[in-house]
C-alpha positions as CSV (number, residue, x, y, z in Angstrom):
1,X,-30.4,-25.4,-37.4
2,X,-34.3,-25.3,-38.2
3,X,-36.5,-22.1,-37.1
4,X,-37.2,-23.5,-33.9
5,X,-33.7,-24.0,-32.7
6,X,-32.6,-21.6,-29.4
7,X,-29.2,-21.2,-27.2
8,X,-29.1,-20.8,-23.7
9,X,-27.1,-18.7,-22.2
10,X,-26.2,-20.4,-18.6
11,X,-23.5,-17.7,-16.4
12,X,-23.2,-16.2,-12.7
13,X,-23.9,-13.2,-14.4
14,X,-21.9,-11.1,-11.5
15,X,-22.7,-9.0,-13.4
16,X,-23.2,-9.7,-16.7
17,X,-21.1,-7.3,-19.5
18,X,-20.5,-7.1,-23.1
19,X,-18.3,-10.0,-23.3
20,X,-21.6,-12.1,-22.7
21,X,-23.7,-10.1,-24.9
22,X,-21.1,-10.4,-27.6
23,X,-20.6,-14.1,-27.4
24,X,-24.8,-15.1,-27.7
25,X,-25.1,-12.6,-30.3
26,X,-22.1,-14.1,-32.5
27,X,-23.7,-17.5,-32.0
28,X,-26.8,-16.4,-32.6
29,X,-26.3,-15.1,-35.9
30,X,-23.7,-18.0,-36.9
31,X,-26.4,-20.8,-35.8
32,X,-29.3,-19.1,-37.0
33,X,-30.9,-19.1,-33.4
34,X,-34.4,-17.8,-33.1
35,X,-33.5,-16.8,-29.6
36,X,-31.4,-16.6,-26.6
37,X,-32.1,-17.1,-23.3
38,X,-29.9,-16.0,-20.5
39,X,-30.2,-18.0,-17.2
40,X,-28.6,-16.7,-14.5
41,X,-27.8,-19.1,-11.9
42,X,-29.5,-18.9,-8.4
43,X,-27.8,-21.0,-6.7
44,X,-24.1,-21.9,-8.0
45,X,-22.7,-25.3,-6.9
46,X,-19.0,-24.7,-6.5
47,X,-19.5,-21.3,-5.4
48,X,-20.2,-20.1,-1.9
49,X,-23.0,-18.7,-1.3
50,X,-21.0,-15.2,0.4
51,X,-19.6,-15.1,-3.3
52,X,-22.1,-15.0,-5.2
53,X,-24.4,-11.3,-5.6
54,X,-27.9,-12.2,-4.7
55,X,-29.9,-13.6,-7.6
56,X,-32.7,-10.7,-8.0
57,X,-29.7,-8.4,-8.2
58,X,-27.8,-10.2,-11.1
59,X,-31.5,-11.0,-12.4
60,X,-32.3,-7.5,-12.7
61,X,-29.1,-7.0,-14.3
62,X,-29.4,-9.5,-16.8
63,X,-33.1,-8.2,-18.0
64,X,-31.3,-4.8,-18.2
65,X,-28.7,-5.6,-20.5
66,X,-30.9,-7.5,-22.7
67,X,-33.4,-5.1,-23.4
68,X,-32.6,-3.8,-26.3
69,X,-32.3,-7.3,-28.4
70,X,-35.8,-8.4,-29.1
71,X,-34.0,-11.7,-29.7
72,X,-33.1,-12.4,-26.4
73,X,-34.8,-13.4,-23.1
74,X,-33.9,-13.8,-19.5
75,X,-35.4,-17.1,-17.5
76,X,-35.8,-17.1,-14.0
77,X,-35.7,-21.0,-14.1
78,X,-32.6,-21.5,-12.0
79,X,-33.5,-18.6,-9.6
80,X,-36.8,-20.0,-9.0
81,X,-35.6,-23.4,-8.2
82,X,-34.6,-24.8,-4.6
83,X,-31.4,-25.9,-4.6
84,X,-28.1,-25.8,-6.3
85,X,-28.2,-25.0,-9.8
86,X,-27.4,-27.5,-12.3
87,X,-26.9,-27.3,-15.9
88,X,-29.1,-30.5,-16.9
89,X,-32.1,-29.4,-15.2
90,X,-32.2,-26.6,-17.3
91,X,-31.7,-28.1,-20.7
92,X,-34.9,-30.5,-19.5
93,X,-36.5,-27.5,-18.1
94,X,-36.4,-25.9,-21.8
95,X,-36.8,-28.6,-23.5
96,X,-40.2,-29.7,-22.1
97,X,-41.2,-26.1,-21.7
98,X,-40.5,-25.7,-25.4
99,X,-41.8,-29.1,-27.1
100,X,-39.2,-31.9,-28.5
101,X,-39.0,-30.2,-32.0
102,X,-36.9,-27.2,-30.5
103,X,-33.2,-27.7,-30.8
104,X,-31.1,-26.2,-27.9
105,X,-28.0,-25.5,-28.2
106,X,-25.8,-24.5,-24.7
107,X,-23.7,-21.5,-24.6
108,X,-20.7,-21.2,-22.9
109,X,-17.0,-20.9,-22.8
110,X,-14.3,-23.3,-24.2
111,X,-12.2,-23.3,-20.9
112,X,-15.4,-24.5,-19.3
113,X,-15.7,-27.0,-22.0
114,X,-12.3,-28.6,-20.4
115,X,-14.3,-29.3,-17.1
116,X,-17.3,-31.7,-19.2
117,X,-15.9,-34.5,-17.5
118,X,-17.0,-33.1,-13.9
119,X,-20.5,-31.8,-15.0
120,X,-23.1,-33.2,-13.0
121,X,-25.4,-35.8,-15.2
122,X,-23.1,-35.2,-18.6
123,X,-25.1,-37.6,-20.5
124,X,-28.7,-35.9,-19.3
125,X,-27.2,-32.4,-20.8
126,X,-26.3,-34.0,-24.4
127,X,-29.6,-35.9,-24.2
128,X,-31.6,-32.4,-24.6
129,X,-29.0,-30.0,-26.1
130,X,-25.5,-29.4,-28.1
131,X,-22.7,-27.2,-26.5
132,X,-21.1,-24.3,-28.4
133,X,-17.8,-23.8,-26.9
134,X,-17.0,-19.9,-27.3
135,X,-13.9,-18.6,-27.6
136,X,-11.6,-15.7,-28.1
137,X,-9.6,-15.3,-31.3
138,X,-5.9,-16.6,-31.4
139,X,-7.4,-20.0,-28.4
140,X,-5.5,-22.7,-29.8
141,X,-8.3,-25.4,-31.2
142,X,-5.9,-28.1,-31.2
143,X,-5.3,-27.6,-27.3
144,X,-9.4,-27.9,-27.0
145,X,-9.6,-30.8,-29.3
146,X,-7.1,-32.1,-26.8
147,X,-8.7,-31.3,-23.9
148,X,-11.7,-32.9,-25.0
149,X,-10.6,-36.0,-26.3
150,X,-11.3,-38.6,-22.9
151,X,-14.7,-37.5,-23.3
152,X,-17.1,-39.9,-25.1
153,X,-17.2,-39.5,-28.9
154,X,-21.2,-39.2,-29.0
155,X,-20.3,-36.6,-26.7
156,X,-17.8,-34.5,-28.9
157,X,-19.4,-35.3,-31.8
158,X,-21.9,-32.8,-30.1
159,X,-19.7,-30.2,-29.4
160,X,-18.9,-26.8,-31.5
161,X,-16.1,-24.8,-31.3
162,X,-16.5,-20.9,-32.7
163,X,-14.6,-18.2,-32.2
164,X,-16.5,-14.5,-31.3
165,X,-14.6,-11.3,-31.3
166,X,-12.4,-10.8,-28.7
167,X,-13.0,-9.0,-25.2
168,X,-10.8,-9.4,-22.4
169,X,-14.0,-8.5,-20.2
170,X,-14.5,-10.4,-17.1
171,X,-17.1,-10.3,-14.2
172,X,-14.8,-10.9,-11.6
173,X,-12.4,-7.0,-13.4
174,X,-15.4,-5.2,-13.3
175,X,-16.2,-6.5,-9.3
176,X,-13.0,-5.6,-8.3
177,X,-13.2,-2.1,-10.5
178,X,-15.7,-1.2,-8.5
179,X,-14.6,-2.1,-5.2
180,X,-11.5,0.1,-6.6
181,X,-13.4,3.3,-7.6
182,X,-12.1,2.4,-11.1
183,X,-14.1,3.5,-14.0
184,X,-16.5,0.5,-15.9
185,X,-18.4,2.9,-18.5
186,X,-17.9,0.5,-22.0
187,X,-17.3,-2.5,-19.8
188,X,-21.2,-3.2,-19.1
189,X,-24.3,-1.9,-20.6
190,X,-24.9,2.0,-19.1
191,X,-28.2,0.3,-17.6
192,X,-26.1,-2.2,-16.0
193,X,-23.5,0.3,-14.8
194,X,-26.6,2.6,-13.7
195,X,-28.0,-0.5,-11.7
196,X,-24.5,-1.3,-9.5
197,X,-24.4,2.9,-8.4
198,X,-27.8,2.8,-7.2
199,X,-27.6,-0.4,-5.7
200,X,-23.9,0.1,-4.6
201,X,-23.3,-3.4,-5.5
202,X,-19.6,-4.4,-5.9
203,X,-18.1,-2.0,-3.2
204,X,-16.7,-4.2,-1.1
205,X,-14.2,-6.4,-2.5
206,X,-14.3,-10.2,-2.0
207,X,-12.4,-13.5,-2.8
208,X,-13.5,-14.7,-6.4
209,X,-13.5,-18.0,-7.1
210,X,-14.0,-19.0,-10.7
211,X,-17.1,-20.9,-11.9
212,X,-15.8,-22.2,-15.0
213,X,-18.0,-20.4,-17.4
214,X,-18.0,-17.9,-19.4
215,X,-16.7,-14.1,-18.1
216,X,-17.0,-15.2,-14.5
């Protein structure tokens, strides 16, 4: 990777935790990234909207948790856009924003990696960017290699598999902690934790439906 190289961090971010500040921290340091830049989605499209926390919240969130980092960043590109949220308009988005000598490299999980095929513009996103494929220790890499073998080779050939330290953390626990009255101290950042008691976000349990990336 040269100096200029960055990841993006692309998630629902409902709400984000540890498990996502884990994961673009381990590839930061493996890839030598100058920076990371979470971008929560604003508008997910295969999520209902009644789903989904609304964007400013998990925004907010997202700035909080990353405060302490000075090598990460939160974008408001997908909030601030009309209309579903799609990954390739986001690599472009960077990518022009941040000239044609930055690399970009696209964060996310390896079970969202299985889903490539249904991406929306596939070759757009591999035109502007590489995909790390995070996962836990112990995911079997020969089941991903499998997984990903129907997709183009140009395509895998642009595809990384590394393994970050594993935390069985998910959005979707922590929502349903909450709705509970079940602890999440350790879980999320304390500002993060601090943010969903004042805003008494979370209390009201509701249907999940997974997006696919990472920690939904």
């Amino acid at each position: 990777m040269t100096n200029s190289a960055i990841g993006i961090m692309g998630g629902t971010f409902d709400p984000v935790h540890y498990g996502h500040l884990v994961t673009a921290e381990s590839v930061r340091a493996h890839y030598g990234l100058q920076e990371v830049v979470f971008v929560p989605t604003g508008m997910p499209p295969h999520k209902s909207p009644q789903l989904v926390s609304e964007a400013e919240h998990r925004y907010l969130m997202t700035v909080l948790a990353t405060a302490t980092n000075p090598a990460f960043s939160v974008s408001r590109s997908e909030i601030d856009r009309p209309g579903p949220s799609f990954t390739a308009d986001t690599v472009r988005e960077v990518r022009r924003s941040r000239g044609r000598q930055t690399e970009v490299m696209f964060i996310t999980g390896a079970d969202a990696v299985r889903q490539l095929a249904t991406w929306s513009r596939l070759d757009e996103i591999f035109q502007y960017c590489e995909v790390v494929a995070a996962s836990r220790p112990g995911y079997p890499f020969a089941e991903f290699e499998q997984e990903i073998a129907q997709l183009p080779r140009a395509v895998r050939q642009r595809i990384h598999f590394l393994e970050v330290p594993a935390l069985a953390i998910s959005s979707s626990d922590i929502r349903h902690r909450v709705a509970e009255g079940m602890p999440i101290r350790y879980l999320v950042p304390e500002s993060v934790k601090s943010y969903i008691d004042k805003m008494g976000l979370y209390r009201v349990a509701r249907t999940s439906v997974r997006r696919g990336d990472l920690g939904s």
